[in-house]
N, C-alpha and C positions, 0 to 999 in steps of 0.2 A: 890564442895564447896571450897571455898580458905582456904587454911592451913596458920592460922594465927602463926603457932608454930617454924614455921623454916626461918631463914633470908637464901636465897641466897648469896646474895650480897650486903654489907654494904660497905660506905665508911664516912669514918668522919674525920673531922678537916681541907674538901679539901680546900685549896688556889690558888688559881693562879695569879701571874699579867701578864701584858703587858706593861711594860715600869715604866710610872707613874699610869695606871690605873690598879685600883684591882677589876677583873671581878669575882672570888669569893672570898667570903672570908670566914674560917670557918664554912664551906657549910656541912651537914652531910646528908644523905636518907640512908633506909634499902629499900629492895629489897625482898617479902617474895614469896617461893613458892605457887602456885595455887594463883595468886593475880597480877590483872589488878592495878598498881598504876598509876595516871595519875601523871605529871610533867608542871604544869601553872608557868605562868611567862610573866608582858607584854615584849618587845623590852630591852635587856641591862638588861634583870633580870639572868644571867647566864646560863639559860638550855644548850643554846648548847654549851658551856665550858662544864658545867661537863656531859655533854654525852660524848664529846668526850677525855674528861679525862677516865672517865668508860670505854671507846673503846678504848684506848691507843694513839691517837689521837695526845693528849698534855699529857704532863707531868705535874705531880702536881708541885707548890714550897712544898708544906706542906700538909700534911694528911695521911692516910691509906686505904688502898683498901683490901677487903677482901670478897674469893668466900667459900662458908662455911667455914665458920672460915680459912680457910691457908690465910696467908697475898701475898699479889700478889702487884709486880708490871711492869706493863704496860709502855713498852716504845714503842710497835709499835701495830696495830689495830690487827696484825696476833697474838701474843701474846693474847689480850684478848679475839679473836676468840678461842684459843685454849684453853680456860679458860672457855667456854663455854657462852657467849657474842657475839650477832649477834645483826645485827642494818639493819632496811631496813626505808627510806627515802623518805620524799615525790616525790622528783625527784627520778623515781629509777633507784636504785645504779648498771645495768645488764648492758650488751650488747646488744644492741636489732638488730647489724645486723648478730648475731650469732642465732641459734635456740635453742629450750625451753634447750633441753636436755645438750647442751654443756655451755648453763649458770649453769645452775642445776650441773654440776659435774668439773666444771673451776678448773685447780688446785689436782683433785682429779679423774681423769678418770680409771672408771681399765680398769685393762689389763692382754691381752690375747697371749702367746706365742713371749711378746715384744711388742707386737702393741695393739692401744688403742680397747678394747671391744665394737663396737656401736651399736651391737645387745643388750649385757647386757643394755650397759647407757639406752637405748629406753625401753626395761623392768624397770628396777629398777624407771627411773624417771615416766612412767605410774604408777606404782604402787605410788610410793611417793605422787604425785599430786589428786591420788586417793583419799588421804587422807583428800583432803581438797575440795572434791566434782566435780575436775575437770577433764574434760573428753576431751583431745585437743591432734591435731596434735604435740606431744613433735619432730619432723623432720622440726617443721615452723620455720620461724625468729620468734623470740620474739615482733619484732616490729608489726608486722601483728595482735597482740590481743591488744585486749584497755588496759589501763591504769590499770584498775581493775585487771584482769589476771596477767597483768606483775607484779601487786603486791605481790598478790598469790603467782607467780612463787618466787616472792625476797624471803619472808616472809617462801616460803618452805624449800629454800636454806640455810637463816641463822638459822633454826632452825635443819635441818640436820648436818650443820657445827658446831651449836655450844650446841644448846638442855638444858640451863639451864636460860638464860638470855635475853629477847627478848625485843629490843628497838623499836618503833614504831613513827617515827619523822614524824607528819600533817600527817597522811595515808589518811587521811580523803578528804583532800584537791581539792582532783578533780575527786571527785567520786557523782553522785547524789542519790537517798534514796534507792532504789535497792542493787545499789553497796554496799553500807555502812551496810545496812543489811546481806548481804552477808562476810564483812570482819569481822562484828561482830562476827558472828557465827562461823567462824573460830579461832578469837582471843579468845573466848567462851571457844572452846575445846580445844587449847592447853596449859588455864591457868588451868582446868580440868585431864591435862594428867599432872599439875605440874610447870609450865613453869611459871619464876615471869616475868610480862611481863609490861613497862613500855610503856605509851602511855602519848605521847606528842601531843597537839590539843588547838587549838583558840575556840573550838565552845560548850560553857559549857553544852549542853543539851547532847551533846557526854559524858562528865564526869560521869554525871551522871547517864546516861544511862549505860554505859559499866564497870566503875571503881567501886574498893573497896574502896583504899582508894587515896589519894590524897596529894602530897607536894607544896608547893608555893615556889617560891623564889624571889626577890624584891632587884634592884642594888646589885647583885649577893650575896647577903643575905640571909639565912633561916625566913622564915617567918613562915613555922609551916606544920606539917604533922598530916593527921586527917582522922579518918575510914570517907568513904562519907557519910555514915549513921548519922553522929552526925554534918553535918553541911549541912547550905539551901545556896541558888546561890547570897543571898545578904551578907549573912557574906565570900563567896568565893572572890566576886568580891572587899570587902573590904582588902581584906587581899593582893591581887593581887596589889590594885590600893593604897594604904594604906594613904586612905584621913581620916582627922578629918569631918566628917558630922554635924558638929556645924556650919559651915563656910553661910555664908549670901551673898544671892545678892545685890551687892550696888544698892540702891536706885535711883539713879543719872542717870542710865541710861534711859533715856524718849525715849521708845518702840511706845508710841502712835504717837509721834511727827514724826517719821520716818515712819510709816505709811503712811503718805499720798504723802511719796516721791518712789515710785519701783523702780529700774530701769530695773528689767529684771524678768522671771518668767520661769523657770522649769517645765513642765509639762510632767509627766506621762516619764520620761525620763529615759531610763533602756540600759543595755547587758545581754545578757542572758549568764548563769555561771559567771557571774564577779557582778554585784548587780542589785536587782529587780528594777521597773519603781519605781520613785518619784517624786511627786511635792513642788517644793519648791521657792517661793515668797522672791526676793531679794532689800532691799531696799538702797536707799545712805543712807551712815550716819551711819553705823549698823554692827555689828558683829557678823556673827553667829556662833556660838561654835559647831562644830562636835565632838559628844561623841560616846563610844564606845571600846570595846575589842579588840583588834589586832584583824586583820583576820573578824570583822563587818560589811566591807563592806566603812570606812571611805576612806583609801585611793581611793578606786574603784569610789566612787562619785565624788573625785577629779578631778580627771585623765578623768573622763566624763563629768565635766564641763570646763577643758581645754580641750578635746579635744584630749590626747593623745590615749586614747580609744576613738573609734566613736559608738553611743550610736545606738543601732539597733531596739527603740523606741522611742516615745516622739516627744517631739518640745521646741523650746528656742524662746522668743521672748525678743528682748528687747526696751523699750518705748512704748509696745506696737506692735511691727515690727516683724514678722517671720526673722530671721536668720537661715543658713546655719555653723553649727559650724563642721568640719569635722576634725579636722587637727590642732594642736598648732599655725601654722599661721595665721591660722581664726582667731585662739583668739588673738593672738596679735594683727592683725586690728581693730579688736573688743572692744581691749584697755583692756584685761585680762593679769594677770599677774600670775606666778606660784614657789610655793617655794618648792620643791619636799621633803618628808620626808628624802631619804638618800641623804644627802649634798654632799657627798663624790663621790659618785657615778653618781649622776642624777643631783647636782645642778653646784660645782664648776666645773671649767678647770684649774686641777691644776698646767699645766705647763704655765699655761697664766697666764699673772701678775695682779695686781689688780685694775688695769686700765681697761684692756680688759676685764679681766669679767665683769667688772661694765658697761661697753661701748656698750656689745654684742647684747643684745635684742634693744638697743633703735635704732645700726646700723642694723637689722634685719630688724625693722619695718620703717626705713626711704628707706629699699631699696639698693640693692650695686652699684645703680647709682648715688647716694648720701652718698659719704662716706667723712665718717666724718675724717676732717686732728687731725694731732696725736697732735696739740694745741688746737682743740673742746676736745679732747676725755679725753687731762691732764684736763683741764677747768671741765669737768663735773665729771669726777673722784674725783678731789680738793676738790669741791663743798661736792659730798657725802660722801667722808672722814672723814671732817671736822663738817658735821650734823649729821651724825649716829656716831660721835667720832669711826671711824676701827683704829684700836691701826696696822699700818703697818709703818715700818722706810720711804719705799717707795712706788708711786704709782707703782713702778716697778716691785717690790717683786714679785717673783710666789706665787701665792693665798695657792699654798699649805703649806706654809712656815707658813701660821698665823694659832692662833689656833681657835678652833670649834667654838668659838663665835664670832669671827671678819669674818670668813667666813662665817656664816648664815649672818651679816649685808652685806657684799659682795652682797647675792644673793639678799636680798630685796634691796639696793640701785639699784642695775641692774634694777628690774623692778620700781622702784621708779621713776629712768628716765626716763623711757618711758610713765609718767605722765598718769597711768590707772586711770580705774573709777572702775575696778573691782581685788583684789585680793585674791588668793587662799594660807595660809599659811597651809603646812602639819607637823605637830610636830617643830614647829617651833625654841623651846628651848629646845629640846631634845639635851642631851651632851655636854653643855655649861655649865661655870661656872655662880657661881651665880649672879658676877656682870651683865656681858651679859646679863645672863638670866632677871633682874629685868627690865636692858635699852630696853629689845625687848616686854617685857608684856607693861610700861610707852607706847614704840612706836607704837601699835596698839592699844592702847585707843588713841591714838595723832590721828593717822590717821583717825580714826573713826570721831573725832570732826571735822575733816577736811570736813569731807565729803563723806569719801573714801568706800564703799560698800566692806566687806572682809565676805571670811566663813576660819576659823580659825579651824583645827585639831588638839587634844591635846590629853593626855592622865592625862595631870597633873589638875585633877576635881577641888582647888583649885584656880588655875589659868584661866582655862576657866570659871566660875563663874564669874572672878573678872570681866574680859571686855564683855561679850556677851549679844547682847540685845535678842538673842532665844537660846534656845540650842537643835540641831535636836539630838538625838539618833538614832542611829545605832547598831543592834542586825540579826547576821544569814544574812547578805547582804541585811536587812533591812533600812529603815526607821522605827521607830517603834513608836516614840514620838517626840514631837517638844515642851518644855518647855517655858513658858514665865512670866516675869515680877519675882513676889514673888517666883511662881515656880521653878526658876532654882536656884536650892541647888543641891548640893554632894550627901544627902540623895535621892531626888528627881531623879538624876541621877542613880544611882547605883542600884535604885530601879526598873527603865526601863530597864535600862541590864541585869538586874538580874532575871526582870518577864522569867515566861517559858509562850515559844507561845503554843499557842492554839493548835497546832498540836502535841507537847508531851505530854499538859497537861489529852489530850485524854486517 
């Protein structure tokens, strides 16, 4: 049973910036032995700041770190390894063209007469692995056992190496129900042998399944720590997502009227490990708001209606017409357009200027037999400068030079040229300031009246209310509800996320 009596590992008062941005602030968690604490938080809520402040990672500006009671501080990960703090990760952290036993003892091999001992390593890590139910060629590469295993093996390692403090980052992630019951049952006994064990995860039926108790944090803020026992999955998900639940669908939006316009229709359309089939019915004119938890399965339906994933069931018709969507090209012939959630990464080219990013798709889809002269490309550039107001001295500027809200308009002018009938926005005002933010919610109601058929992913339940004529939910790489008219409220959302499915409800 978890010993609520003794803190591990506290840390309070932690701070950190980056520049101008302050990713925690005043952040505190206790850590107690025998005790599974989970650590929620959607995108930009801080977790992996202060894991990797607690792993020595980063360094704090401000606070204290402390392993029973001695004050500690952490300036490299070996340090807080030594402090008794292991961390294993959903990617894991091994060598996998190395075998079991020489990950298992990296750093630490004994030795025999000078020379490393590989008769002991092969004992001692049989036995070690023992512990946790496994019975494997420890002489294999690491890579030759699934995903699971190599988990195992990490999870066995950092708790040999460190034995007091056990980080658990998405473990969960790419494991199916077998697997997870099996890592359960491990994480089980070693909070049992004592071990405070922090477990990081998107998927709340996990929380509560496994955890004691639970912290939230929110734009790198303390939201509140609480035994799981004295809170349910809709006061979780509020605290996470931290909406006012008074908030009202505008009336204004006429859901019926677009009814009788489709233009395209999603059927039964899935990937298997990445999000179950769905049907979903798209209309001009319309908005559909995608709801849901980090790790729900939101972006995964994006990414399968563009096309970057290819959907290994289902059918797309549009007008009526079977299409072949295979491939991001497809959809751009197709007249789809796509705003990826990480800007930074997946949407700008930040050493291309703001010209050319804006230019890229619409010269993609005309063809490199038809390239456009560098007087079309200033001309249409001009053009959406000046309509999406991008605050840039020049069209010349590299994109990377503007900040996070003139580069999201960047990416929608790009496909705004290329005159879609279909677009897909992924967090689209995430990390913009708030004037941005206000011009990109006005400019997807604009588009809307236009005509323009969008499914819009958000995280901010407020804001996706204001423009969506449905709002689908997304729960466990579901589909789970599709909200209309009066229905789509904060409350009404939070409440879909928050149901537990029928399979835990059991």
């Amino acid at each position: 049973m978890p010993d609520d009596s003794r803190v591990v590992l506290a840390a309070r008062g932690i701070t950190k910036t980056f520049g101008n941005h302050t990713a925690l602030n005043n952040v505190e968690i206790g850590l107690r032995a025998g005790e599974v604490h989970a650590l929620l938080g959607e995108n930009g809520a801080g977790k992996s700041t202060l894991i990797k402040i607690l792993t020595g990672a980063y360094i704090p500006d401000a606070g204290e770190i402390t392993v029973d009671d001695a004050p500690m501080h952490f300036s490299t990960p070996q340090q807080a390894q030594a402090a008794g703090i292991g961390t294993v990760y959903q990617e894991v952290n091994l060598l996998p063209n190395m075998t079991v036993l020489d990950n298992l003892f990296i750093g630490r091999q004994p030795r025999r007469f000078g020379m490393v001992d590989r008769g002991r390593m092969a004992r001692e890590a049989r036995e070690i692995l023992a512990k946790y139910g496994l019975d494997i060629d420890v002489r294999a590469e690491l890579s030759t056992f699934s995903v699971a295993i190599q988990q195992i093996v990490a999870i066995a390692r950092a708790v040999e190496l460190s034995g007091k403090v056990l980080i658990l980052d998405e473990p969960t992630a790419s494991l199916d129900r077998t697997e997870v019951d099996k890592l359960f049952e491990i994480v089980r006994s070693l909070r049992d042998r004592g071990l405070a064990i922090v477990f990081i995860t998107h998927f709340l039926d996990q929380v509560f399944e496994l955890s004691d108790r639970v912290t939230v944090l929110r734009n790198g803020r303390l939201v509140g720590s609480e035994a799981i026992s004295g809170i349910d999955r809709a006061q979780l998900v509020r605290m996470m997502l931290g909406k006012d639940l008074a908030f009202v669908h505008p009336e204004f939006i006429d859901v019926e009227a677009r009814a009788a316009d489709p233009l395209m229709q999603f059927t039964d359309v899935g990937l298997r490990g990445s999000v179950n089939p769905f049907s979903l019915t798209v209309h001009r004119g319309e908005v559909i708001g995608i709801a849901g938890l980090l790790g729900s399965g939101r972006t995964e339906m994006a990414r399968l209606m563009f096309g970057v994933d290819t959907a290994d069931s289902g059918r797309l018709e549009i007008d009526g017409k079977p299409v072949n969507l295979r491939n991001p090209q497809d959809a751009v012939s197709l007249g789809f357009g796509f705003c990826p959630e990480d800007r930074k990464a997946d949407g700008i080219f930040g050493e291309l200027s703001v010209r050319e990013n804006i230019v890229i798709a619409m010269q993609a889809k005309l063809g490199w037999f038809r390239a456009l002269t560098r007087d079309e490309q200033l001309e249409i550039a001009g053009q959406f400068i000046e309509a999406l107001d991008i605050r840039t001295a020049s069209a010349e500027l590299p994109v990377k030079l503007l900040s996070g809200g003139n580069q999201q308009k960047v990416i929608l002018a790009r496909w705004l040229a290329t005159d879609p009938r279909f677009l897909i926005l992924d967090e689209p005002t995430r990390g913009i300031d708030v004037g941005a933010h206000a011009e990109i919610v006005r400019m997807i109601s604009r588009l809307r009246e236009d005509g323009l058929a969008l499914v819009v992913i958000s995280s901010e339940l407020d804001e996706i209310v204001s423009y969506s004529s449905r709002v689908v939910v997304m729960r466990d790489r579901s589909m789970v509800a599709e909200l209309h008219g009066a229905d789509i409220t904060p409350s009404a959302i939070v409440q879909a996320i928050a149901a537990q499915n029928a399979e835990a409800a059991e």
